[in-house]
C-alpha positions in Angstrom: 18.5 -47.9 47.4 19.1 -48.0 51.4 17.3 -50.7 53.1 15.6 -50.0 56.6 18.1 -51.1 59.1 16.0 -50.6 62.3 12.9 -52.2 60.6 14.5 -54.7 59.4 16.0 -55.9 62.9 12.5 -54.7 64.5 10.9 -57.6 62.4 13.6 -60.1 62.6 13.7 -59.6 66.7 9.3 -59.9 66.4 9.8 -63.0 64.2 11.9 -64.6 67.5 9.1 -64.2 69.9 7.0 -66.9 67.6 8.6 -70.0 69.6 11.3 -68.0 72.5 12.8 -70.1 74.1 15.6 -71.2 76.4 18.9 -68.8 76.7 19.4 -65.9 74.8 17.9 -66.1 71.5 17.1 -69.6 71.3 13.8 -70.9 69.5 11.7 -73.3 69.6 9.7 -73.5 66.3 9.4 -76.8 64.3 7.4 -77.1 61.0 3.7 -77.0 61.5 4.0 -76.6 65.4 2.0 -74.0 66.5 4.5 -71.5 66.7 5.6 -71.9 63.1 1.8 -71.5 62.3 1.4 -68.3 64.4 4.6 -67.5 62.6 3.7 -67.9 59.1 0.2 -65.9 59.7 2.5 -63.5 61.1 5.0 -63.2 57.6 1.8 -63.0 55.8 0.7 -60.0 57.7 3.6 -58.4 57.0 4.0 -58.9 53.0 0.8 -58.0 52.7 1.8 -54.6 54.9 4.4 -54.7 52.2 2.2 -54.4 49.1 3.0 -58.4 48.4 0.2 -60.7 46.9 -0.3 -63.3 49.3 -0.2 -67.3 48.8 0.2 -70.0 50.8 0.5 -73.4 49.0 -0.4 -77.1 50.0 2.7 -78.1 51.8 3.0 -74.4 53.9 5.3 -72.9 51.6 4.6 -68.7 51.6 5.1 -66.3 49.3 4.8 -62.8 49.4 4.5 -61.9 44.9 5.4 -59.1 43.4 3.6 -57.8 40.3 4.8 -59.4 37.2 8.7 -61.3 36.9 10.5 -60.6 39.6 13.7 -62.0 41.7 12.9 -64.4 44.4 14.3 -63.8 48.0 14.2 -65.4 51.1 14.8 -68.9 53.2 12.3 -70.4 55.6 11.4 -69.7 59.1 11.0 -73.0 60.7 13.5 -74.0 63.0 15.3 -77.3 64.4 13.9 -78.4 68.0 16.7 -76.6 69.8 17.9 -73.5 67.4 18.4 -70.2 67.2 16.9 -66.8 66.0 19.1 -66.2 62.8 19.1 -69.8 60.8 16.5 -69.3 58.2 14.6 -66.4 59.5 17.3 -64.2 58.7 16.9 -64.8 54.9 12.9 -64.5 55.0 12.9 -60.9 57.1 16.3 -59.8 54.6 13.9 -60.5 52.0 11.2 -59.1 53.1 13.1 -55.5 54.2 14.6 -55.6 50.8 11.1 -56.2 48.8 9.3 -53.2 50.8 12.9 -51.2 49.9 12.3 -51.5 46.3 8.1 -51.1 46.3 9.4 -47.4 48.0 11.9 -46.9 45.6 9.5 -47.7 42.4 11.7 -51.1 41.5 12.7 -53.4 41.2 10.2 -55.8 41.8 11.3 -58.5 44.7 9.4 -61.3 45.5 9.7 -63.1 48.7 9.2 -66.5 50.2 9.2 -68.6 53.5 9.7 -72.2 52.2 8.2 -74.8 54.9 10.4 -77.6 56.8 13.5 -76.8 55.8 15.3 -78.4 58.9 14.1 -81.8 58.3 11.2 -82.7 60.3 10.2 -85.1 57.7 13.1 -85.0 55.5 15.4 -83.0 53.1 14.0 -79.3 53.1 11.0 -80.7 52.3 8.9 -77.7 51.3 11.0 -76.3 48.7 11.5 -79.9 47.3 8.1 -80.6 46.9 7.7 -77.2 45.1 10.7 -77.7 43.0 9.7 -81.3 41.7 12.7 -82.9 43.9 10.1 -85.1 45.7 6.2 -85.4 45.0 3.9 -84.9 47.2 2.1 -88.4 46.5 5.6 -89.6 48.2 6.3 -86.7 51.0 3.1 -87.4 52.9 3.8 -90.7 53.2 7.2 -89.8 55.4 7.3 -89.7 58.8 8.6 -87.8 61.9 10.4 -89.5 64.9 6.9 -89.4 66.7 5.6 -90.9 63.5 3.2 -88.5 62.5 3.0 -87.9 58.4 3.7 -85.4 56.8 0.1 -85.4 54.9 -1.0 -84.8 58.5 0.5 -82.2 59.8 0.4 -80.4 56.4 -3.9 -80.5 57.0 -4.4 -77.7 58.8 -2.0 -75.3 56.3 -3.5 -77.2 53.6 -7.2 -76.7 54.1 -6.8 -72.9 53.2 -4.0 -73.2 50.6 -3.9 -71.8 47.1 -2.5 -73.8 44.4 1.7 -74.6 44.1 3.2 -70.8 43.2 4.1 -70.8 39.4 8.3 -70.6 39.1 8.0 -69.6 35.7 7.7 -65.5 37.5 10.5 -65.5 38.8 14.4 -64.5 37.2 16.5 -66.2 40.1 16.6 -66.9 43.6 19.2 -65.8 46.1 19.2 -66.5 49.7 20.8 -64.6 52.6 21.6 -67.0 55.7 24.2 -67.4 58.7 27.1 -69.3 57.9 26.9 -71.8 60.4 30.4 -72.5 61.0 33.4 -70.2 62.3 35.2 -69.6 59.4 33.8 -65.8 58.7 34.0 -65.6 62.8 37.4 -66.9 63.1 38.5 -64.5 60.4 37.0 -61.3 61.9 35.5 -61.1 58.0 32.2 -59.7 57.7 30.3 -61.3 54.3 30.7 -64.9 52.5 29.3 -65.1 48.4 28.8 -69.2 48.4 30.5 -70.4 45.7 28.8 -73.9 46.0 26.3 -76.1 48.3 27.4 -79.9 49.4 25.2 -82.8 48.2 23.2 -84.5 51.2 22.4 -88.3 51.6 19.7 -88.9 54.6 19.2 -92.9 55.4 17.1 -94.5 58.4 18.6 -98.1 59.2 17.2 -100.7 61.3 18.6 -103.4 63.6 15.7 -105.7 64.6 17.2 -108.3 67.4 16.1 -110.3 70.4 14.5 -108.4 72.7 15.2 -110.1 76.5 15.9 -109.7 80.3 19.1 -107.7 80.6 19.7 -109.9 83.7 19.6 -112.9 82.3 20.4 -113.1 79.4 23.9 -114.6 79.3 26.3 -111.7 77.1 27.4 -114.4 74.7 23.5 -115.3 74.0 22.5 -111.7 73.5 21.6 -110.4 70.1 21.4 -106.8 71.1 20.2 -104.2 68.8 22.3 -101.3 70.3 25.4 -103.3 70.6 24.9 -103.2 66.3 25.1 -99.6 66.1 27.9 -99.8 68.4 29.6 -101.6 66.3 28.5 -100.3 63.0 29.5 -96.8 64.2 32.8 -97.9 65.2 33.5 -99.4 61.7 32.1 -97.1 59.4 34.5 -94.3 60.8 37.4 -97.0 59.7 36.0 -98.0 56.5 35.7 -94.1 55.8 38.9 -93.2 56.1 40.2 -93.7 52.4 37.6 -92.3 50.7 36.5 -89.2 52.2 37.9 -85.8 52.4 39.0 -83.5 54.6 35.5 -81.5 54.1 33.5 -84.9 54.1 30.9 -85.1 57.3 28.9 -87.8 58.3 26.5 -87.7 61.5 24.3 -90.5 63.5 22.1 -87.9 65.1 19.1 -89.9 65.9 18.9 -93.6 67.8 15.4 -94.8 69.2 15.4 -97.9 71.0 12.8 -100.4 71.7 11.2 -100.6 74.2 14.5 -98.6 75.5 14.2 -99.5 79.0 17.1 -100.1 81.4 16.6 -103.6 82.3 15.6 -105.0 78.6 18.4 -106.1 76.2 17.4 -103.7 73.1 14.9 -105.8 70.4 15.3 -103.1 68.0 17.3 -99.9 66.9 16.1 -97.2 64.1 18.6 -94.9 63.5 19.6 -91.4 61.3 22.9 -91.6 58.8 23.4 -88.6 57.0 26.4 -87.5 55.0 27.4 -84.7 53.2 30.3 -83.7 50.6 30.7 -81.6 47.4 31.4 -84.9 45.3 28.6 -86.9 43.8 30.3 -89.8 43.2 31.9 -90.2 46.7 28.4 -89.8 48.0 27.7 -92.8 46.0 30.3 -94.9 47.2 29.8 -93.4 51.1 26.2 -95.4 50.1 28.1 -98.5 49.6 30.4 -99.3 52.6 27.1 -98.1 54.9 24.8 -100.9 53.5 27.6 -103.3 53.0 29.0 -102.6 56.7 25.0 -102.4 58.1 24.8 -106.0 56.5 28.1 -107.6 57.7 26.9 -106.6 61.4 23.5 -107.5 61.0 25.1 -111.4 60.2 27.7 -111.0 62.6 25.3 -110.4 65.6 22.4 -112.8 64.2 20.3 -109.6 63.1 17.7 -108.3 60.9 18.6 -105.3 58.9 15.9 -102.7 57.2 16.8 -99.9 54.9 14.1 -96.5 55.0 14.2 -95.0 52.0 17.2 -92.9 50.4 16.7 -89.1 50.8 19.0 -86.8 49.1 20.1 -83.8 47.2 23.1 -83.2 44.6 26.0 -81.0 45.3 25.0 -77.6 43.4 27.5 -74.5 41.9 25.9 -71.0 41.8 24.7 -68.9 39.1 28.0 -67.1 38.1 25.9 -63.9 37.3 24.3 -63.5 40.6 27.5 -64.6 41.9 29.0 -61.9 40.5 26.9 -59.2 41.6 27.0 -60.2 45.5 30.9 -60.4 45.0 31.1 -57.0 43.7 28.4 -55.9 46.6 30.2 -57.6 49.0 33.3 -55.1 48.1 31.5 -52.5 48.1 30.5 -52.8 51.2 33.1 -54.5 53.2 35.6 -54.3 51.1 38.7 -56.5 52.0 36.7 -58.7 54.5 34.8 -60.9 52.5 35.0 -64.2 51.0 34.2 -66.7 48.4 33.1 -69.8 50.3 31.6 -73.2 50.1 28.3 -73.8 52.0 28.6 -77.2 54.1 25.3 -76.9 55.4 22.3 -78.0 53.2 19.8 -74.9 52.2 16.6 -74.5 50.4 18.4 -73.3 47.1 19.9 -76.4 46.3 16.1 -77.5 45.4 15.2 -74.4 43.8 18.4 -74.7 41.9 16.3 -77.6 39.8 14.7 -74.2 38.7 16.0 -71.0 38.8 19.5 -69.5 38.6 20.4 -69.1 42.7 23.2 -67.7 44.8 23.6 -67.7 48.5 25.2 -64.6 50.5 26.1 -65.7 54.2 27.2 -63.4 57.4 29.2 -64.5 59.8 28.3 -66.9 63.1 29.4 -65.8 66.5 32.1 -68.7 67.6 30.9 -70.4 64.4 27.5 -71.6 66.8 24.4 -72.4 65.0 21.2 -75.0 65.8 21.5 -74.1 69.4 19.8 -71.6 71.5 23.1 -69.4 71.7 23.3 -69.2 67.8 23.7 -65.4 66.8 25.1 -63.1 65.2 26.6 -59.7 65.8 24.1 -57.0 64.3 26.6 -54.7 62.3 27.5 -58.1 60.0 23.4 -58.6 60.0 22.8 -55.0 58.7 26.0 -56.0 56.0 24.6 -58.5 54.6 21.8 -56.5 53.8 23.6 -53.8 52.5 25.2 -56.5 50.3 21.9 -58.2 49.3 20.2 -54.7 48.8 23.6 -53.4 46.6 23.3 -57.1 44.4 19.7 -56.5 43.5 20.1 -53.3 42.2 22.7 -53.8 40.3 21.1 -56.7 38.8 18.0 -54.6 37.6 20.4 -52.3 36.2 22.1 -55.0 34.0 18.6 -55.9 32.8 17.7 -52.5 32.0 
């Protein structure tokens, strides 16, 4: 079974121009923005094109269904504010060449899907944790972007037309095709990674609520500055870290809004984003512990209020050894010597779907390791590899089940 090379990086090129923007490749293509709407009626175009059953269910989540059981493929197509062409949509258009590839060739059947807000706008890969029973959906539409707009409403418009939530019970497993992200593939001129597991995920808003006051004024000694308490907080949590992490332990502020953030007021109040991320459940625990103990010792220190959001999340994840297998021995096969078993650092829609199917994850290298930023990309010889990979690993698997 060959896999249409130029079709397949005809759609994924097409799938870019839903959100262009900036240098190169970049995109611009946030959940339930216009562009990711236009998108999404675009995929569903195309499965249909592809002999696929159609639904769309009430959080935006697509799915292009196969008759009968089938193996699930594909990743999601929204993007981060400032990203690339490759993170995400790779693995919905790979899925979607390889599903049309196996209606030509008579089987096996392939199923494919777009899962919705995978980067975070209002969470944790919301749309595939909502379908997966992570989170419910009585609790996701009460979270809230950084504008403050719910998820219930910006979901409206998708859900008005929506069918019910697609029944997992159809499908055998779930493997997802993505860019690394990093430069390990890159650095090692290697051409394919078979994830061997995904790191867990903690996602915390904390707030400083201070004295808000004339910046003139306001003797320094007097001040109880919001800002100046994530100054500090930052400074000692990277201490406080140091014996407990390890060396593939990350942990981001990524997001700070001030009030009423103007240059001459003394900050009243800071919100801000902690994630962090390891492979180790239990460290993510205590990581959890020395940020709301160290939150609370400079919130007294400084004469602050502290507020804790609630305590997003997923668990560290291995992959199915049997899918597993078969992308390993693909990977060989087609690049054979220049391939890897890896860890995944970044988060990805399988870890939810993990809660119900068996899942593995195939990944291609990143150019200088360079993803969520306009000049993400990828070279396309690796892009039509990891095809040939994820094409090989599906038939193979409906030859074991034969």
């Amino acid at each position: 079974m060959t896999p249409n090379s130029e079709r397949f990086l005809s759609d994924l090129h097409q799938l870019r121009t839903f959100g262009a923007a900036g240098v190169g490749k970049g995109v611009i293509r946030p959940a339930y923005s216009d562009a990711d709407i236009a998108a999404r009626a675009w995929l569903a175009d195309r499965m249909r094109a592809a002999g696929l059953t159609v639904q769309q269910d009430p959080v935006g989540n697509l799915f292009g269904l196969a008759e009968g059981r089938s193996l699930l493929l594909g990743s999601h197509s929204d993007s981060q504010p400032e990203g690339g062409w490759l993170d995400g949509a790779l693995g919905v258009i790979a899925a979607l060449e390889i599903a049309r590839t196996c209606r030509e060739n008579g089987r096996p059947a392939v199923s494919v899907v777009s899962f919705q807000d995978e980067e975070g706008r209002f969470g944790v890969t919301t749309g595939s944790a909502v379908w997966s029973g992570q989170i419910d959906l009585s609790l996701a539409d009460t979270l809230t972007d950084h504008d403050g707009v719910t998820f219930a409403e910006a979901r409206a418009p998708l859900a008005a037309g929506a069918g019910d939530f697609v029944d997992p019970a159809q499908f055998t497993g779930f493997v997802e095709m993505h860019i690394e992200q990093g430069p390990a593939l890159d650095v090692a001129d290697e051409q394919i990674g078979v994830v061997t597991d995904i790191v867990g995920i903690r996602d915390m808003r904390l707030t400083f609520d201070g004295r808000q006051n004339h910046a003139g004024t306001t003797p320094m000694q007097l001040r109880r500055d919001a800002f100046q308490a994530v100054s500090a907080f930052n400074t000692a949590i990277n201490g406080r870290f140091q014996h407990v992490v390890s060396p593939r332990t990350v942990w981001t502020i990524g997001h700070v809004a001030l009030h009423p953030n103007a240059s001459s007021i003394v900050p009243g109040r800071a919100t801000f984003s902690m994630q962090w991320r390891d492979g180790d459940a239990d460290r993510l625990a205590r990581m959890e512990a020395i940020i709301r103990t160290t939150a609370q010792e400079v919130a007294d220190t400084g004469g602050l209020g502290l507020s804790f959001g609630p305590l997003l999340g997923l668990e560290p994840v291995a992959m199915d050894a049997a899918l597993r297998t078969a992308l390993e021995a693909a990977a060989e096969r087609v690049a054979p010597g220049r391939w890897r078993a890896m860890p995944s650092g970044a988060l990805h829609d399988a870890t939810n779907v993990a809660r119900l199917l068996p899942v593995a994850m195939l990944f291609v290298p990143s150019i200088k390791g360079i993803s969520h930023a306009f000049d993400e990309d990828t070279d396309e010889d690796d892009l039509v590899a990891g095809l040939s990979v994820l094409a090989r690993a599906v038939t193979d698997l409906d030859q074991d089940r034969a």
